[in-house]
N, C-alpha and C positions, 0 to 999 in steps of 0.2 A: 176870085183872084187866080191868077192865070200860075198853074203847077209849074215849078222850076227845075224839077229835077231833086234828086237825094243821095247824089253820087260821093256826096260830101261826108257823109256817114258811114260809107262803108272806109272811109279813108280813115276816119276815128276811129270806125272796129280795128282795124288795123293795130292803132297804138294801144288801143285797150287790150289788144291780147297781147302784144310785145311788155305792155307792163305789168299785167296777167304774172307772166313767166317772170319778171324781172324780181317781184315781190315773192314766190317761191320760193328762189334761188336765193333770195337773201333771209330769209326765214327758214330755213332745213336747221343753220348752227343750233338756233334758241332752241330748239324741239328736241336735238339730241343734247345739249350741256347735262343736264340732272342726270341722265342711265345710261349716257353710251362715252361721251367725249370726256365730261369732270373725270370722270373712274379712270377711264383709260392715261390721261394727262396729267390727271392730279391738281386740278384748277382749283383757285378760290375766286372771291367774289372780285377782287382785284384782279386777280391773271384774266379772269373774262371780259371784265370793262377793258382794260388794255389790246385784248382780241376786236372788241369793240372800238375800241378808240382807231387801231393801226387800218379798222376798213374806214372810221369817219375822215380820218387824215384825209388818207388815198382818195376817197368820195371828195372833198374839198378842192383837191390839187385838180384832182377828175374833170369837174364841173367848170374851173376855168379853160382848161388845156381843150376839153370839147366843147364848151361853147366856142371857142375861137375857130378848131379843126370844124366844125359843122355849118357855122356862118358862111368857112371857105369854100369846102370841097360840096355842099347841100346837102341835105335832109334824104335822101335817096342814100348814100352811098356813106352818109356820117352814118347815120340809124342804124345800117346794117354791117358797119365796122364796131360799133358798139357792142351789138349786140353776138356778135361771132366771139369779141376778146371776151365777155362777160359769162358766156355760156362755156370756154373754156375754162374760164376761173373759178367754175364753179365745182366742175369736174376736177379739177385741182386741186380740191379740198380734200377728197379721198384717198391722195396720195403723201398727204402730210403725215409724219414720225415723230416728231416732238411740236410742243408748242409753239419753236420759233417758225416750225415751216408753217403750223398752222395759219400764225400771225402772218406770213407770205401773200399765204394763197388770199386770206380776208384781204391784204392790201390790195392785192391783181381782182380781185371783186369789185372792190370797191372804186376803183380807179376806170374801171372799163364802163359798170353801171353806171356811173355819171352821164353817158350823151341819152340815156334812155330821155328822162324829162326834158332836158333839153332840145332834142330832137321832137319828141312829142308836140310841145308848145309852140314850134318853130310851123309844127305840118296846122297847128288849127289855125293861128296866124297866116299861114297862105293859101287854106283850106273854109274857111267860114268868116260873114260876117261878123261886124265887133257884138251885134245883141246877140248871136248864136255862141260866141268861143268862150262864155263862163259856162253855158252845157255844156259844148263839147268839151271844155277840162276836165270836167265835172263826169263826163263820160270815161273817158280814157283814164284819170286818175282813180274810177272807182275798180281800176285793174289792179290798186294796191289791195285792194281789200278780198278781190275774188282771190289773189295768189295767197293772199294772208289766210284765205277760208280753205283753198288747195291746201296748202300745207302740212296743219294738223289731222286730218283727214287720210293725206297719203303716206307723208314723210315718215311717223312710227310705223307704219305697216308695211313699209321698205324694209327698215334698219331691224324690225324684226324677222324678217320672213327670208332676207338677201341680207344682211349685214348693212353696219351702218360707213362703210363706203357707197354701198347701191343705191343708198339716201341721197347723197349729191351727183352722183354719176346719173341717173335717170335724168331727175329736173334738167342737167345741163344740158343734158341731151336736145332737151323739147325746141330749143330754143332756132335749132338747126329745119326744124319746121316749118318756124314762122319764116323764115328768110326765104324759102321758095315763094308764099305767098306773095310778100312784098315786094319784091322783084317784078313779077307777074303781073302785081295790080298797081303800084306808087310810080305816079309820074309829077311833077309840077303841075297847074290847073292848067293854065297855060298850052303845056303840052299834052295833055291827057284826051286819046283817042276818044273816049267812053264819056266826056264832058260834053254835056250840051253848051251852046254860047248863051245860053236862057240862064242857065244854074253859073256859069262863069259869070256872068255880068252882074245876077247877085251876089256875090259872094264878093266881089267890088264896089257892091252898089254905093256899101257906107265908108270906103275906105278914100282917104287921101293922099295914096301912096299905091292908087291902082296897076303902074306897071312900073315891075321891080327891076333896077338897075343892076351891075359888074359892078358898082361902085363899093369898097372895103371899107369897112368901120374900125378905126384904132380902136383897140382891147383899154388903153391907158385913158383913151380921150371920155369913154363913157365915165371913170369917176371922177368928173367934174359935174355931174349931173345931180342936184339932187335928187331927183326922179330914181335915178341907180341907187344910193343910197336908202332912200323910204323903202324899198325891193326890200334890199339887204336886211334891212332893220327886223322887217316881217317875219325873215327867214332864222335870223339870229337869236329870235325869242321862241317861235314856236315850234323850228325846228327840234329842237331836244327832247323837247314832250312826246312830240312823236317817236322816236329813237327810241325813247327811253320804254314806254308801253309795248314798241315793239319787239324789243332785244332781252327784255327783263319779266314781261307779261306771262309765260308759262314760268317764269322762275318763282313767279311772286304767288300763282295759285297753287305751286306745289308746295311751296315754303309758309304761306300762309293759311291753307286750307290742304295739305295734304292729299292734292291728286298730283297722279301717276300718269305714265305718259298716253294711258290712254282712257282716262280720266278729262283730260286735257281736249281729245280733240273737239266735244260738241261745247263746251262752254267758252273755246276762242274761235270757232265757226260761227258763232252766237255773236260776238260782239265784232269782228271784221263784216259779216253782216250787218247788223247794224249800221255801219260804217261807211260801207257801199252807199245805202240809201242817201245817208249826206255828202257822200261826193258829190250826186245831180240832184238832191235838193239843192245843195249851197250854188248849185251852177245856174241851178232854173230859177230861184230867189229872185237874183240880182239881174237876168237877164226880164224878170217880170214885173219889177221896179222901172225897169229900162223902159216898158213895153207900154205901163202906166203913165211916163211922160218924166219918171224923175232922169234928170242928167246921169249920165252916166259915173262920173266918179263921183256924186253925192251916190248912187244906189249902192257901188263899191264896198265905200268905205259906211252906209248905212249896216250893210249886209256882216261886215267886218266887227263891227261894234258887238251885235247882235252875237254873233260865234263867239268873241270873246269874252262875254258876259255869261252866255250857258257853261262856257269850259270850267267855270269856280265850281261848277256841283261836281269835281274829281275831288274835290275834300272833303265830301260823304260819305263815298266809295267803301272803307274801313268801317266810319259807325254803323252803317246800315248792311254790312256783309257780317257784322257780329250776330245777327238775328239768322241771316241765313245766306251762303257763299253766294244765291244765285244773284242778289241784291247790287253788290259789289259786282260782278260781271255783267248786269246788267248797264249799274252807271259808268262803267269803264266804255262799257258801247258806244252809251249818248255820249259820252267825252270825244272818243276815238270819230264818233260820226260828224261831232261839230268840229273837232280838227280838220274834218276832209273840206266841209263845206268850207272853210277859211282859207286852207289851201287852195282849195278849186278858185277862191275870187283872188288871192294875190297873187297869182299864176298871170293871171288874166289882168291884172294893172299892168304888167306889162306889155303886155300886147298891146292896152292903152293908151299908152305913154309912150312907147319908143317905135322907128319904122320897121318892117319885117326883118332888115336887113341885120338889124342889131339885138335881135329879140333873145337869140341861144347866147349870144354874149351877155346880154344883163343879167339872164337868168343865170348863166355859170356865176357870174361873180358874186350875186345874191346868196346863189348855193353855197359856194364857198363861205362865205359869211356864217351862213347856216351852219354848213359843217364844224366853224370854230367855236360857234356855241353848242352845241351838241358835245365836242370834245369833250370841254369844261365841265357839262353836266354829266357826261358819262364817269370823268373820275370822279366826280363827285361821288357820284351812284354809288362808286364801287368803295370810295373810303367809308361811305356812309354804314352802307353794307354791312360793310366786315367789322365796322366798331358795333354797328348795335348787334349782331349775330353774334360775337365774340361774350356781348353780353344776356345774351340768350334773349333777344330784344328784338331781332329783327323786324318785326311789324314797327315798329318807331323809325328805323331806318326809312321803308316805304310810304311811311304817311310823311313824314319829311319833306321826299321827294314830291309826292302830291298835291302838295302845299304850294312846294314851288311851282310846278310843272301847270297847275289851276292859276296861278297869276299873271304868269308871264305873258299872256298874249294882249291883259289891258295896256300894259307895258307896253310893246308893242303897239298896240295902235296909237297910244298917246305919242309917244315919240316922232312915229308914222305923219298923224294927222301934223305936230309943228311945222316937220319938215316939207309936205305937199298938203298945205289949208287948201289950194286951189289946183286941179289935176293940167299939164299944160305939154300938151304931144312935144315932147322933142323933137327938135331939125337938126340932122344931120347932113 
């Protein structure tokens, strides 16, 4: 078989270190709540889901406002506005005096991180064929779990060593790095000096929608689609589970097993690894289904099933961390790793299902979706919380949450599957 080229990958490296840094920067708060931020602010388990909830809002609003802004202005010049307002907001955080400004700065976080994935999904969609782009998600998305492994690792040995402003002020920093890169190296395929026309014309080879139009997609006209909806549906159930492990995950082994913040860092390095591995399992799965001859959105949603069926062993997590803590952070990993792979494929139904031109749109409005259920589960969390903590209970609180957090994604595909029995590309 005649080599094509691999210019396409270093274009992925690209967003896997932009989400790299994105997943950092959103993980510094959780690390300091227990010993630097609670003390200093006076937080309960309510005051921080609300910290929580005012970035998921913002994240929500985010995800629509940049899918629209990056469909218009491209993926060049969206990416690296994203990512310039996101690393300032994160720096922002060090400059907070009370809670409300805290709650500030998470909104300007949360609001700017939104073109990150959006923009990302956008570059594999005009960067890789459809059997390569559940890797490449798969790739670039397992930058959530490298920043997730950065984090506990760096972030206590900042806020110790410099104080825990220098905790956010560094991260933000980094981010101003990656934007020389990308500048230097991100073109359109199309226009990319460094592409051969061998590797361009695969990367069209399987597409129907090989040269991309000026032509603008109404933001209103895609929810007429059920296609946009099935998205949403995916996002609204299993986003929170995610959130919730993420934002809550060092609260829960301090509070439930009594480690300290540096206690903490090899047992959540442990399971964000973990985690990495099913971001490109879940991506090379369904692209090896594809490769066997199954249709593409039967491999999808076979791949899809599959994730949400291993996600119920999160309500073991508890009885099997009673014999010994490593247990429970162990099945917290496989949980956190089969969420990646499921994400990695319904990232990738879009790409599916709609042309390039509308792909940061669907996904914002998905996202948003997502973020409204996220909301709802984060007060949960935190009513939950503080009633059974109040009752010297708090382990009931989080197995609660497990419960739920372990079902919701059959949910999810069932609704999923009604709405698209049969996958059917959108014309625009």
């Amino acid at each position: 078989m005649k080599k094509v080229g691999r210019y396409r990958w270093t274009i992925v490296g690209l967003a896997f270190l932009a989400t790299t840094i994105n997943y950092l920067d959103r993980q510094v708060i959780s690390l300091l709540k227990d010993d630097y931020l609670e003390p200093i602010f006076g937080w309960s388990e309510s005051d921080y889901a609300n910290i929580v909830i005012a970035f998921q809002v913002a994240y929500a609003i985010g995800m629509v406002g940049s899918g629209y802004i990056i469909d218009r202005i491209g993926t060049r010049i969206g990416y690296a506005l994203s990512l310039i307002l996101w690393s300032l907001a994160t720096m922002g955080h060090a400059f907070a005096r009370t809670t409300l400004g805290m709650i500030g700065a998470r909104g300007l976080l949360g609001i700017s991180q939104a073109g990150n994935f959006l923009a990302a999904i956008k570059t594999v969609a005009e960067w890789f064929p459809k059997k390569e782009r559940a890797l490449a998600v798969g790739i670039f998305n397992s930058g959530t779990n490298v920043g997730a492994i950065i984090a506990p690792l760096t972030v206590p040995l900042l806020a110790l060593h410099f104080g825990w402003k220098w905790a956010f002020i560094i991260p933000g920093a980094l981010g101003f790095l990656w934007l020389i890169l990308w500048f230097l190296i991100y073109r359109k395929p199309g226009e990319h000096p460094r592409l051969s026309q061998d590797e361009l014309a695969y990367i069209n080879a399987d597409d129907d929608e090989p040269v991309e139009t000026d032509q603008k997609v109404s933001w209103i006209s895609l929810l007429g689609y059920r296609q946009t909806w099935s998205f949403a549906v995916l996002k609204f159930f299993s986003d929170p589970c995610w959130w919730f492990i993420l934002f809550w995950l060092p609260s829960f082994l301090n509070k439930q097993y009594g480690m300290s913040q540096t206690d903490l860092a090899i047992p959540i390095a442990t399971i964000y690894t973990i985690a990495m591995f099913g971001s490109i399992a879940g991506g090379w799965f369904s692209g090896f289904l594809i490769e066997k001859g199954w249709a593409v959105y039967r491999a999808r949603r076979g791949a899809l099933l599959l994730f949400a069926v291993l996600q119920l062993s999160l309500m073991s997590a508890q009885f099997l961390g009673e014999f010994h803590p490593w247990y429970a952070i162990l099945i917290i990993g496989f949980v956190a790793s089969t969420h990646q792979a499921w994400s990695t494929n319904i990232f990738t139904t879009v790409t599916d299902m709609f042309p390039k031109k509308a792909v940061a749109s669907v996904v914002g409005i998905g996202a948003m979706i997502g973020g409204v259920g996220s909301i709802i589960v984060a007060r949960l969390a935190g009513l939950l919380l503080d009633h059974f903590q109040s009752l010297g209970q708090i382990e009931k609180g989080y197995f609660i949450m497990f419960i739920i957090c372990s079902c919701m994604y059959l949910v999810a595909w069932s609704i999923f599957s009604l709405l698209v029995p049969k996958m059917k590309k959108v014309s625009l």
